[in-house]
C-alpha positions in Angstrom: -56.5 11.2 44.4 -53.7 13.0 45.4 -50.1 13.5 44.0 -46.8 12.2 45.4 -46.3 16.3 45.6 -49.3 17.1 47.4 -48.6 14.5 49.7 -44.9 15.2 50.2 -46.2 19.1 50.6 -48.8 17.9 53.5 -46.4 15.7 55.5 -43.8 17.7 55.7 -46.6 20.2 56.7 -47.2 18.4 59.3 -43.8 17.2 60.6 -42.5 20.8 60.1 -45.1 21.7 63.1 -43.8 19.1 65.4 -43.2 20.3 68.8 -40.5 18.4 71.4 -41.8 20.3 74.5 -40.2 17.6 76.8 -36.7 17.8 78.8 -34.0 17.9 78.6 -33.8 19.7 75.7 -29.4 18.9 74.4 -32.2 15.3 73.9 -34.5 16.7 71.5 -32.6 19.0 69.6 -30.8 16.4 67.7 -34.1 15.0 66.6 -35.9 18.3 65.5 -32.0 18.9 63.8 -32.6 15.6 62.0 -36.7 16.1 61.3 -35.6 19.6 59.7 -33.0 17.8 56.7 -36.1 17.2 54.9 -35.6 14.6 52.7 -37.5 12.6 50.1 -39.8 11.6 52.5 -40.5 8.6 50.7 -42.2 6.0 53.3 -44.8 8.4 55.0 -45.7 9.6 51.2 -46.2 5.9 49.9 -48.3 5.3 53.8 -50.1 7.7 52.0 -50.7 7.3 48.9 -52.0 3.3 49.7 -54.4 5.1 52.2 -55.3 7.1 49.7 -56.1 4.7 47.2 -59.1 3.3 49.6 -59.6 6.9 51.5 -59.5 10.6 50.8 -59.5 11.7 55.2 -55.7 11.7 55.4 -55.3 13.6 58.2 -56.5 10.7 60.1 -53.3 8.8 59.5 -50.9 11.6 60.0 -49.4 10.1 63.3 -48.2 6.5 61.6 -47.0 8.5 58.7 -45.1 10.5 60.8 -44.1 7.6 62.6 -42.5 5.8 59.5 -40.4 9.0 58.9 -39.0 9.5 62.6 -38.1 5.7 61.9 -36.3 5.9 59.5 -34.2 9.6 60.0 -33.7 7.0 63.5 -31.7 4.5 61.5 -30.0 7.1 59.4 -28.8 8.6 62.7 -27.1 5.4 63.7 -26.2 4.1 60.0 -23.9 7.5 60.1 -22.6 7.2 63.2 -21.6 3.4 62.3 -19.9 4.5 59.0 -18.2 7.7 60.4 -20.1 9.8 57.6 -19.5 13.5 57.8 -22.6 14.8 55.8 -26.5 13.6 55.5 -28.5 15.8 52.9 -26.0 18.6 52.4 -25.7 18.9 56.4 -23.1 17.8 59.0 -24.0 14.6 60.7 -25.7 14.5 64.1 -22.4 12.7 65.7 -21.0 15.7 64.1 -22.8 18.5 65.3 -23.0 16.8 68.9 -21.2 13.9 69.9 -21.1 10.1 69.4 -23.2 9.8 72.7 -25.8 12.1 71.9 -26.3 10.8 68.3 -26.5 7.2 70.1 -29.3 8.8 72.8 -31.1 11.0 70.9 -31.4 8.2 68.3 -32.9 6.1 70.8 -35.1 8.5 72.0 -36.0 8.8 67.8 -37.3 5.3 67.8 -39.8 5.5 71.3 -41.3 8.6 69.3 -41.8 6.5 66.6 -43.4 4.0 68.4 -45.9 6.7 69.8 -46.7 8.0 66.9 -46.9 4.4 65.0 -49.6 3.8 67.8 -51.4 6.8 66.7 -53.9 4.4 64.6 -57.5 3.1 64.8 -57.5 0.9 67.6 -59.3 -1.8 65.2 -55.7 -1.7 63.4 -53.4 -1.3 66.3 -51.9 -5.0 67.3 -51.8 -6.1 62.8 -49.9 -2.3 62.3 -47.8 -2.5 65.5 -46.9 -6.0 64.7 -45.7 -5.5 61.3 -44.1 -2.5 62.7 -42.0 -4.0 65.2 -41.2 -7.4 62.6 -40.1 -5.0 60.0 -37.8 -2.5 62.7 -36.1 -6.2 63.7 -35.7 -7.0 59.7 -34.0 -4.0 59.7 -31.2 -4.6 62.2 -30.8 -8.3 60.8 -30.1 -5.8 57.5 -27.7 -4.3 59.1 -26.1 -6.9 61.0 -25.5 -8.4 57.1 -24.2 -5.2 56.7 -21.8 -5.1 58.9 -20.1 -8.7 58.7 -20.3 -8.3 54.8 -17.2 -5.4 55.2 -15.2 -8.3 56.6 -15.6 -11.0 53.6 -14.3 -10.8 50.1 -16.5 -14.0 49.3 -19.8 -11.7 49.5 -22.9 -13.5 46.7 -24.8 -11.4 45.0 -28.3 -13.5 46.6 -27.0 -12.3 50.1 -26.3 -8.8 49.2 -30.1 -8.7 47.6 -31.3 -10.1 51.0 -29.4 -7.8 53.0 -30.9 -5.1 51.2 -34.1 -6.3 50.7 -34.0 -6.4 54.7 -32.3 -3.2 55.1 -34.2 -1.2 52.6 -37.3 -3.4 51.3 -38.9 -4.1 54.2 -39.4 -0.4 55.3 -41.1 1.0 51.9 -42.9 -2.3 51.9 -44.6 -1.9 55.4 -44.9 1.8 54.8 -47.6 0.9 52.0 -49.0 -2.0 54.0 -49.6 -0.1 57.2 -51.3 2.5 54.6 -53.4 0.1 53.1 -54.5 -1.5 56.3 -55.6 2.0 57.7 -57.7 2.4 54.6 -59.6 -0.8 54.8 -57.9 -2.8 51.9 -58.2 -6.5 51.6 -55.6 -8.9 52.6 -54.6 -9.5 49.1 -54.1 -5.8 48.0 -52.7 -5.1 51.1 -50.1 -8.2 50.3 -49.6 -7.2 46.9 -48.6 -3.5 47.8 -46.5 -4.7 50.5 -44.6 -6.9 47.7 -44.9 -3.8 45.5 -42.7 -1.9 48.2 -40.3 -4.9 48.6 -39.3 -4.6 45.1 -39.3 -0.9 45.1 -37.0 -1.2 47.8 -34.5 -3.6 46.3 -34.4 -1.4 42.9 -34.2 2.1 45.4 -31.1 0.8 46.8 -29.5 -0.4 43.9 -29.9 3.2 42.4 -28.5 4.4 45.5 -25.5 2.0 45.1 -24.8 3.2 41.7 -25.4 6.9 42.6 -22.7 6.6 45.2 -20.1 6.0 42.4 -21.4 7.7 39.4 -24.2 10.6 40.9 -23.4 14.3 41.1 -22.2 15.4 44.5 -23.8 19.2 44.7 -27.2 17.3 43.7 -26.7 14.0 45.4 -25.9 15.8 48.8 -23.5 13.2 50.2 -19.8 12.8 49.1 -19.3 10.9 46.1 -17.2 7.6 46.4 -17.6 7.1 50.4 -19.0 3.0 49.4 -15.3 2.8 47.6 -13.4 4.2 50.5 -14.8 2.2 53.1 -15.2 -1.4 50.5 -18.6 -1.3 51.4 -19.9 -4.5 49.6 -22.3 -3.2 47.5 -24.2 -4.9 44.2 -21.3 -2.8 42.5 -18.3 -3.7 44.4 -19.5 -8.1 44.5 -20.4 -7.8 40.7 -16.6 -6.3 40.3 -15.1 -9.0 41.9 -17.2 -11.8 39.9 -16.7 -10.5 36.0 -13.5 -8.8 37.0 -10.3 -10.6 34.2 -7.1 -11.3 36.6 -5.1 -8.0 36.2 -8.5 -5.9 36.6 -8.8 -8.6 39.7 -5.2 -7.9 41.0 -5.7 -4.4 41.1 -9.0 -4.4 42.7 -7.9 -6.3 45.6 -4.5 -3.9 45.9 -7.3 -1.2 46.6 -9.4 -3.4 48.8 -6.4 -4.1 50.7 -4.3 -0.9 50.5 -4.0 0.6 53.9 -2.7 3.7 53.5 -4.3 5.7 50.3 -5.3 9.3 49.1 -9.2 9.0 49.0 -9.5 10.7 45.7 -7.3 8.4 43.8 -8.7 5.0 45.3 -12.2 6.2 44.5 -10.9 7.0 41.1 -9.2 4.3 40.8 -11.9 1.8 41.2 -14.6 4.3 39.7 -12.0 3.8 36.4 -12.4 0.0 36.9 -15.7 0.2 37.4 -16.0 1.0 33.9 -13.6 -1.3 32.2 -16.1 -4.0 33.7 -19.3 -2.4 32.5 -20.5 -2.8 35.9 -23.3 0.2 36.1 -25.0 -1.0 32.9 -24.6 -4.2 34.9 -26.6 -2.6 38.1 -28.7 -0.9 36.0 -30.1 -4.1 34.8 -30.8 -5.6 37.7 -32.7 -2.6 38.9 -35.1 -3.0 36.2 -36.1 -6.2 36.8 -36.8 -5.1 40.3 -38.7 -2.7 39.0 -40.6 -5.0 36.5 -41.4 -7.1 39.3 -42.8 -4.5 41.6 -44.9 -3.2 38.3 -46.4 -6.6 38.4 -47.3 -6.5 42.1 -49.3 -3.2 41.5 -51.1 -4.4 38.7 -52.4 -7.1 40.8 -53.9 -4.4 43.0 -57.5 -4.5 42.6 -58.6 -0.6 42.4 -59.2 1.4 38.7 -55.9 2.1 37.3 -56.0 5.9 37.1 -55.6 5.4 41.1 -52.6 3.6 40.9 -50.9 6.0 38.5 -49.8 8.2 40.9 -47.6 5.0 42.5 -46.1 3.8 39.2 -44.9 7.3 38.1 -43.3 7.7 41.5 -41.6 4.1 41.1 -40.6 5.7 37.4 -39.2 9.2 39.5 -36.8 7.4 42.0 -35.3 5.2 39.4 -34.6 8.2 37.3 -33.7 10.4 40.4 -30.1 12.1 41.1 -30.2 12.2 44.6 
């Protein structure tokens, strides 16, 4: 078995040695720009590691790995463009470097080479992988969609903001370990049980990345802090403000969801402050472990020895412990 390091150090191995040889070139560049942020490279690592409970040839699935990964730096692309966002790991933004046109093309153009590469499977696999593929890239604009018409409501429950993100951010790590697990000849049931194994991942990931957006360390979390405040994203934070929020904490919450004009620093630290009058990040803390219980129980139901599955669980452990 391999490690979530040894993995991460093979796949970006791999996608480091990519070559876009087609034209016009102002196309690609944005793409081999975005390829070249690195990341976490979660989703092609967890393709992996299911593989790699069943089989030890990874190299064989290198293209749908890689294809999970173009995927996703494809909706990042567009999810900063949408929200205006200046930086992406420590670097300017593609709409940034560019333009807003060449973030939207060059996006698009991110999401056919994903499709290529997705393809790049055992033929035996090709219409179950490309079908889940295709469902879960859908699932992912319904996310976003959510997304989008939840920054016009106030009224916001906490069950739609879980579906949203289990949409925008579940599904993704979920197929990621089911298209790995398919490749490598699971069963239907193990390949189920990982797939609900990613969707609770997921959930518990974004909640993390909720609460790092208010309380994590910008020089390590490589985004600005605050930008969900400044923008009243509705996230698990923001909707569980509004529902254990007393009336004056409520009052001034919704001068700052309403203010118009502000200086960014002192609305973020504004509702950062009332944040913790409400105790709401021991409050999303919480919640994300009993995501993460849940998706423990999923990968217990896995049948393979439990040494192979050790790898999974401590990664599970290392992103809900992480700082970026």
């Amino acid at each position: 078995m391999f490690t979530a390091s040894e993995l991460l150090e093979k796949i970006n191995s791999h996608i480091a040695d990519l070559k876009f040889t087609r034209t016009p070139q102002g196309l690609y560049d944005p793409v081999s720009y975005v390829l070249s942020m690195g990341g976490k490279r979660i989703r092609p690592v967890l393709m992996l590691m299911a593989y790699n409970l069943y089989k030890e040839d990874l190299a064989r699935i290198y293209g749908p790995a890689t294809g999970i990964e173009v995927y996703h730096n494809y909706t990042l692309l567009h999810d900063d463009l949408m929200d205006r966002a200046d930086r992406r790991r420590g670097k300017e933004t593609v709409h940034k470097v560019w333009n807003d046109n060449t973030a939207i093309l060059s996006g698009d153009a991110m999401l056919v080479l994903a499709y290529r590469f997705m393809a790049q499977c055992p033929v035996d696999c090709l219409k179950e992988v490309m079908e889940l593929f295709s469902l879960t890239a859908l699932e992912i604009c319904e996310g976003q969609q959510m997304d989008m018409e939840f920054e016009l409501r106030k009224d916001v429950r906490e069950e739609e903001y879980l579906e949203m993100i289990r949409l925008k951010t579940g599904v993704l790590l979920a197929a990621s370990l089911k298209i790995g697990a398919l490749l490598g000849g699971a069963s239907a049931e193990d390949a189920g049980h990982l797939y609900d194994f990613g969707m609770n991942l997921g959930v518990a990931f974004q909640l993390k990345d909720d609460l790092l957006d208010v309380y994590g360390d910008v020089a390590v979390f490589g985004k600005n802090i605050g930008g969900d405040i400044l923008c009243n994203k509705k996230t698990y934070m923001l909707i569980k403000a509004f529902e254990h929020a007393d009336d004056i904490q409520l009052q001034e919450l919704n001068a700052w969801i309403d203010a118009k004009s502000f200086e960014p620093a002192e609305k973020i630290a504004a509702v950062t402050g009332l944040y913790d009058q409400i105790g709401i990040k021991e409050i999303c803390e919480r919640k994300m472990a009993e995501y993460s219980e849940r998706a423990m129980v999923n990968l217990s139901a896995v049948k393979v020895p439990d040494e192979k599955k050790a790898e999974l669980e401590n990664l599970m452990k290392n992103l809900m412990h992480r700082e970026v």
